[in-house]
N, C-alpha and C positions, 0 to 999 in steps of 0.2 A: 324410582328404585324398584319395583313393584315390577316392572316391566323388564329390567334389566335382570332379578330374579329369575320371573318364566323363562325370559331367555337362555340364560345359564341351567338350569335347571331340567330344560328340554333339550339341550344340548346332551348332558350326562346321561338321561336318560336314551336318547338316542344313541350314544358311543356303548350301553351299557348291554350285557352279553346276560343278564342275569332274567328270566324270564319265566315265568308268567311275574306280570308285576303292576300292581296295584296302586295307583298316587288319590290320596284322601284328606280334606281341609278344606279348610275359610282361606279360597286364591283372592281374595278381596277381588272379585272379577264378576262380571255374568255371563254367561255361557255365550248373548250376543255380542259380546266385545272382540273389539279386535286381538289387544293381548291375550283374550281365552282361547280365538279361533288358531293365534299363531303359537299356542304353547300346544297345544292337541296335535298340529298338527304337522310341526317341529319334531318333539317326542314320541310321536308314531300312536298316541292315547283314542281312544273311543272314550265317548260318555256316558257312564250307566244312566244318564237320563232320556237316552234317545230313545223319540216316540209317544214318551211316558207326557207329556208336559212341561210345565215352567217346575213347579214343586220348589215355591220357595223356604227359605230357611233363616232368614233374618230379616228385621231385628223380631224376636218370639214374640213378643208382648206385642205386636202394636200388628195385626192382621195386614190393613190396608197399604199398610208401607210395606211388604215383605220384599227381599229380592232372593235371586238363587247364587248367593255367594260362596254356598256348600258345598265341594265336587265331589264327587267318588268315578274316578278315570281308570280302566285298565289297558292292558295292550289286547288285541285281536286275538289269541292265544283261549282266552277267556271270553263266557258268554254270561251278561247277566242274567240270570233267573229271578230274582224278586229288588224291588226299590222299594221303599217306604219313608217319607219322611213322617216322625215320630211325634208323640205327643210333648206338650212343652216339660222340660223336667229339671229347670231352674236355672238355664244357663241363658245369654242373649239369643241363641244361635237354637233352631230346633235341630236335634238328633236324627240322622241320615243312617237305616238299614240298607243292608246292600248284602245280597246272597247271590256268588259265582259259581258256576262250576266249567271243567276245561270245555274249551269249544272242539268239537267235533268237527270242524274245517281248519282245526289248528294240529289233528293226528296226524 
């Protein structure tokens, strides 16, 4: 079902005319997965974690298990300027900063 989501999901996002734009959440995914590689690149998205590392973000409590299930994805339009995954602040999932501004190969 999860699969069949990305699908649909990058679909709209590719039909969709509305732009700069921003997709952010727990895609219950990790960035090496195949449903992550085909929704990125279905929906035309980059990932603000490119370059930076794994930077995981669940499950908070437990270090050694963590995976990167958190995305912060934008379109090409947009260039990340800072990522940070956050200190824990009560929730399973660690908290994901993300500072954009317009890309200057997108004027």
């Amino acid at each position: 079902m999860r699969d069949q989501q990305l699908n649909l999901l990058a679909a709209k996002i590719a039909e969709s005319h509305c732009m700069p734009m921003i997709v952010a959440g727990d895609l219950n995914c990790t960035p090496w997965s195949y449903p992550f590689k085909d929704f990125i690149h279905g929906a035309g998205l980059m990932d603000s974690r490119l370059n930076l590392g794994i930077e995981t973000t669940w499950p908070a409590a437990i270090w050694p298990l963590r995976m990167p299930l958190d995305h912060v994805l934008n379109t090409p339009d947009l260039d990340c300027k800072q990522r940070e995954v956050e200190a824990d602040c009560g929730s399973d999932h660690l908290p994901v900063f993300v500072r954009f501004a317009a890309s200057r190969s997108g004027q």
